[in-house]
NUFIKE-768939 format. One record per atom (N, C-alpha, C): residue number from 1; residue in one letter; atom name; x, y, z. Coordinates in nm, 3 decimals. Layout:
BEGIN
+-----+--------+-------+---------+---------+---------+
! num ! residu ! atome !      c1 !      c2 !      c3 !
+-----+--------+-------+---------+---------+---------+
! NUM !      a !    CA !       X !       Y !       Z !
...
+-----+--------+-------+---------+---------+---------+
***
This chain:
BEGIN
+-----+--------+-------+---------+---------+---------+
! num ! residu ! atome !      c1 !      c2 !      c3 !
+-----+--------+-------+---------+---------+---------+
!   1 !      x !     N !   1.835 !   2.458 !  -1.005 !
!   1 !      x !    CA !   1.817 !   2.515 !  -0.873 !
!   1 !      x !     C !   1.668 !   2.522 !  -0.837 !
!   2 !      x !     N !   1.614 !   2.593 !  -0.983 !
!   2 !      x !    CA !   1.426 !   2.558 !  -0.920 !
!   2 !      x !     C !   1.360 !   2.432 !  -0.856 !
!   3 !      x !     N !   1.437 !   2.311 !  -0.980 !
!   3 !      x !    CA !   1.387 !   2.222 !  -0.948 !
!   3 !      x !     C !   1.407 !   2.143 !  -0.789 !
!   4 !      x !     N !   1.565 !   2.188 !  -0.712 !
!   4 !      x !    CA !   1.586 !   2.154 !  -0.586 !
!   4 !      x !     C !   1.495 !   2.170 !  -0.495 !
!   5 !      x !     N !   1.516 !   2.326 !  -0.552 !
!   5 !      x !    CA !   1.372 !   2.434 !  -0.423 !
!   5 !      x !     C !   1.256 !   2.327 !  -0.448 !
!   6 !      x !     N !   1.210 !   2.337 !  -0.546 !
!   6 !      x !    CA !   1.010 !   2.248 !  -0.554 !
!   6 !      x !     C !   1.050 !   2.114 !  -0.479 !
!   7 !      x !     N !   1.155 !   2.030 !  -0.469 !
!   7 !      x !    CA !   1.158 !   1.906 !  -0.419 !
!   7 !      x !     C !   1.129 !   1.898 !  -0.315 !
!   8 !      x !     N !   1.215 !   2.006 !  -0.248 !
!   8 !      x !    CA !   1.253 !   2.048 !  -0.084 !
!   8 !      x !     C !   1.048 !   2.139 !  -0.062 !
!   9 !      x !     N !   1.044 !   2.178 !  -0.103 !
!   9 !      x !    CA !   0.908 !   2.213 !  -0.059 !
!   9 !      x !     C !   0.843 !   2.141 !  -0.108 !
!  10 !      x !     N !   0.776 !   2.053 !  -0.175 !
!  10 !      x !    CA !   0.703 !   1.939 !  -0.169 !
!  10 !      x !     C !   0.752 !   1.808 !  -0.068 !
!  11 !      x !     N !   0.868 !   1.800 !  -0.079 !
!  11 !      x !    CA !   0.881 !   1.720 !   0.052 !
!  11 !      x !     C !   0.839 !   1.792 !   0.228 !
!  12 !      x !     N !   0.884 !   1.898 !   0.202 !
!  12 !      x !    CA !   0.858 !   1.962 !   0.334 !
!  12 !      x !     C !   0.681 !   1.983 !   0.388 !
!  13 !      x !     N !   0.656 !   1.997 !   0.236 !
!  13 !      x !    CA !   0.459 !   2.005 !   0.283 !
!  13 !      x !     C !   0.411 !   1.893 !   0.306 !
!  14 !      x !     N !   0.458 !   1.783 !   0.212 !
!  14 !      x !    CA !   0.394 !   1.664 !   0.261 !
!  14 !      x !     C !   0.423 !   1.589 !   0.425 !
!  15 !      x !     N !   0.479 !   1.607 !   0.469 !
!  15 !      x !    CA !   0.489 !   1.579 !   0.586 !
!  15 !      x !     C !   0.346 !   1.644 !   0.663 !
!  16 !      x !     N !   0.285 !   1.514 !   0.763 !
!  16 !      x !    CA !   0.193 !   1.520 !   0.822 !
!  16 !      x !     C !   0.234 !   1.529 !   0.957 !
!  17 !      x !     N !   0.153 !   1.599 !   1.009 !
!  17 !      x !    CA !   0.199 !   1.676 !   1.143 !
!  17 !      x !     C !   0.129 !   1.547 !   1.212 !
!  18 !      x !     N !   0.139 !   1.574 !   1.411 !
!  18 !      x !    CA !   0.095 !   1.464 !   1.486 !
!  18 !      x !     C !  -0.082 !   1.462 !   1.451 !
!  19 !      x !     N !  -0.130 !   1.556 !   1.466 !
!  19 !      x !    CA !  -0.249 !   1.545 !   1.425 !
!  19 !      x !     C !  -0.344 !   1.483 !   1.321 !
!  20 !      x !     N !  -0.270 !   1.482 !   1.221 !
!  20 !      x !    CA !  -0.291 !   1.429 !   1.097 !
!  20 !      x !     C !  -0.273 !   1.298 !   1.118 !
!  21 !      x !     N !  -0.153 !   1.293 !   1.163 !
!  21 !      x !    CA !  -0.116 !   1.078 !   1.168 !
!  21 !      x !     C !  -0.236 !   1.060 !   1.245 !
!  22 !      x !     N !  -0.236 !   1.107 !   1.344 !
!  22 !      x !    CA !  -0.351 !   1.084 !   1.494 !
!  22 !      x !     C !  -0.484 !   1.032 !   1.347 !
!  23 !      x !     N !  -0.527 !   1.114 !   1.294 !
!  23 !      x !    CA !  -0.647 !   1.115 !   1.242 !
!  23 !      x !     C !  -0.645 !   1.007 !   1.150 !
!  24 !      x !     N !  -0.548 !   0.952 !   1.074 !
!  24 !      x !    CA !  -0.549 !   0.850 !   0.957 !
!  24 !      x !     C !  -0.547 !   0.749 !   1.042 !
!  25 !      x !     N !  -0.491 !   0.728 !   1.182 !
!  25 !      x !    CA !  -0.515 !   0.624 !   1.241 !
!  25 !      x !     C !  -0.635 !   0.573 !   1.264 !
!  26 !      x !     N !  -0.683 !   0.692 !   1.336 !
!  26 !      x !    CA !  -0.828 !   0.677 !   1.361 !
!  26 !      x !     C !  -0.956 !   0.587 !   1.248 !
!  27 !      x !     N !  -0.939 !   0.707 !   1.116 !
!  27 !      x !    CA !  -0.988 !   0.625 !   1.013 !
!  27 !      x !     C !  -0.957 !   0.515 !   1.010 !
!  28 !      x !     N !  -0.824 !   0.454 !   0.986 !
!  28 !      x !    CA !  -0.803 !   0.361 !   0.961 !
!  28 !      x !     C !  -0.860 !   0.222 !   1.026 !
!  29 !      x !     N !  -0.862 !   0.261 !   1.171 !
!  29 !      x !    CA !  -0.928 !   0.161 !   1.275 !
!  29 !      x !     C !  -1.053 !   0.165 !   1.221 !
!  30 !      x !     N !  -1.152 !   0.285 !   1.188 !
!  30 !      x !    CA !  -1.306 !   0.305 !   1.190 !
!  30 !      x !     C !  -1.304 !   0.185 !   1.012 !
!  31 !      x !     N !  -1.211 !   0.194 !   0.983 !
!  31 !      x !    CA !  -1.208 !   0.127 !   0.828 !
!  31 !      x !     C !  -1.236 !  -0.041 !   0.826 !
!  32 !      x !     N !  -1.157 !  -0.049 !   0.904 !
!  32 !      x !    CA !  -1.122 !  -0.220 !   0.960 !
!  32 !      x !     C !  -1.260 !  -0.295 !   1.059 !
!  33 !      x !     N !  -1.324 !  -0.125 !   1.144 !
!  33 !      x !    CA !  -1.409 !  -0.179 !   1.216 !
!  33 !      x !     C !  -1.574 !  -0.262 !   1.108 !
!  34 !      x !     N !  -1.536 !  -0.153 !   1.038 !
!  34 !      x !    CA !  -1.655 !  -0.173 !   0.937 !
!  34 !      x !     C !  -1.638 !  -0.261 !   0.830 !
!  35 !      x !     N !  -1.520 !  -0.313 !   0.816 !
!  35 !      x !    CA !  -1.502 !  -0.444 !   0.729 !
!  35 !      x !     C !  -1.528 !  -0.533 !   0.819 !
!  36 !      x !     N !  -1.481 !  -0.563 !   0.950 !
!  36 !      x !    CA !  -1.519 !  -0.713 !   1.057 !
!  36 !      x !     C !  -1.623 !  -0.655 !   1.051 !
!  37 !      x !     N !  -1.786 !  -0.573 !   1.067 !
!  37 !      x !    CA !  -1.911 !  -0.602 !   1.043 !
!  37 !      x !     C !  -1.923 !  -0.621 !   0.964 !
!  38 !      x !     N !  -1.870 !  -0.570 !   0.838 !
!  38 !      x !    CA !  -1.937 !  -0.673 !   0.720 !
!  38 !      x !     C !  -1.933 !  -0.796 !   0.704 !
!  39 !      x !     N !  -1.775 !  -0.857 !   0.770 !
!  39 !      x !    CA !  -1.779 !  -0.969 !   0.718 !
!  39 !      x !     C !  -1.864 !  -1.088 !   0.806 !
!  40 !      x !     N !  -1.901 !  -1.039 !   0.929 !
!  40 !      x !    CA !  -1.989 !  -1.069 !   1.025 !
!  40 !      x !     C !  -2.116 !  -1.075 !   0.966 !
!  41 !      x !     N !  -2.199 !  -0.962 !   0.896 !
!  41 !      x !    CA !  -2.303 !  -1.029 !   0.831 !
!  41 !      x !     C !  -2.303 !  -1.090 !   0.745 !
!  42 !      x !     N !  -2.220 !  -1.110 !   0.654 !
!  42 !      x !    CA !  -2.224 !  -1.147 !   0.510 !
!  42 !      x !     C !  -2.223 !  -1.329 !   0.563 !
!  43 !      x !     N !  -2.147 !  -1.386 !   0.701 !
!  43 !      x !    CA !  -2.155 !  -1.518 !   0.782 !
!  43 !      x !     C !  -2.275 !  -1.532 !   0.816 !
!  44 !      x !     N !  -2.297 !  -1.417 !   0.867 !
!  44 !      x !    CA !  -2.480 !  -1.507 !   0.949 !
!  44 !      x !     C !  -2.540 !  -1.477 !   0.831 !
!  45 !      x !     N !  -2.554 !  -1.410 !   0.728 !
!  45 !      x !    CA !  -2.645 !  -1.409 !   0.571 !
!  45 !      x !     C !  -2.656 !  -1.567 !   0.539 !
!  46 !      x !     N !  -2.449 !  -1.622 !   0.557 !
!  46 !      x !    CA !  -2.451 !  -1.764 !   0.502 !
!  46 !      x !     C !  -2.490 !  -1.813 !   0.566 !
!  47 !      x !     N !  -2.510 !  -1.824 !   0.681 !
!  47 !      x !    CA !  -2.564 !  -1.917 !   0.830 !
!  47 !      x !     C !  -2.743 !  -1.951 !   0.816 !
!  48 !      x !     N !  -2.811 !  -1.826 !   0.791 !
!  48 !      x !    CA !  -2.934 !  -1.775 !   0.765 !
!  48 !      x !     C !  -2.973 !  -1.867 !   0.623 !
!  49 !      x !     N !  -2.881 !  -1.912 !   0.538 !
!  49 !      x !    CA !  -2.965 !  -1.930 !   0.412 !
!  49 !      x !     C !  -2.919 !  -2.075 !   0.405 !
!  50 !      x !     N !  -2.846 !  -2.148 !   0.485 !
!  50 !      x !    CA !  -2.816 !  -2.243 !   0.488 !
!  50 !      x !     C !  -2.879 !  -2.343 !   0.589 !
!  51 !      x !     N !  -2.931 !  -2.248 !   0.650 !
!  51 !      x !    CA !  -3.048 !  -2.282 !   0.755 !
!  51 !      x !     C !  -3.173 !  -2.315 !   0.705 !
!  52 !      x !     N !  -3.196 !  -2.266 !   0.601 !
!  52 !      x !    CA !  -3.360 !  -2.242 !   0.535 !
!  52 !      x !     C !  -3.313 !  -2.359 !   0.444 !
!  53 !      x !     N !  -3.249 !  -2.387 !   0.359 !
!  53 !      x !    CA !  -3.253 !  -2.530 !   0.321 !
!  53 !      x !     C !  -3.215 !  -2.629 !   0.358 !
+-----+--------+-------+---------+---------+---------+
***
């Protein structure tokens, strides 16, 4: 019976409210934004050094 109860309240806490999703989205975009700049310089780095020889 304990162990039901802890399931049911660990399932019940983990649930993320709208706010929370709202916010992992957010990160998530800010995550992606900053991988396409990286991978944007890490091209003109290759562009840049392929230029010089």
């Amino acid at each position: 019976m304990l162990l039901a109860a802890g399931l049911f309240t660990f399932s019940f806490a983990s649930c993320d409210t709208r706010e929370e999703n709202r916010q992992e989205r957010i990160e998530d975009k800010a995550e992606d934004a900053a991988d396409d700049v990286e991978d944007a310089a890490d091209e003109a780095e290759d562009k840049a050094e392929d230029a010089v020889q």
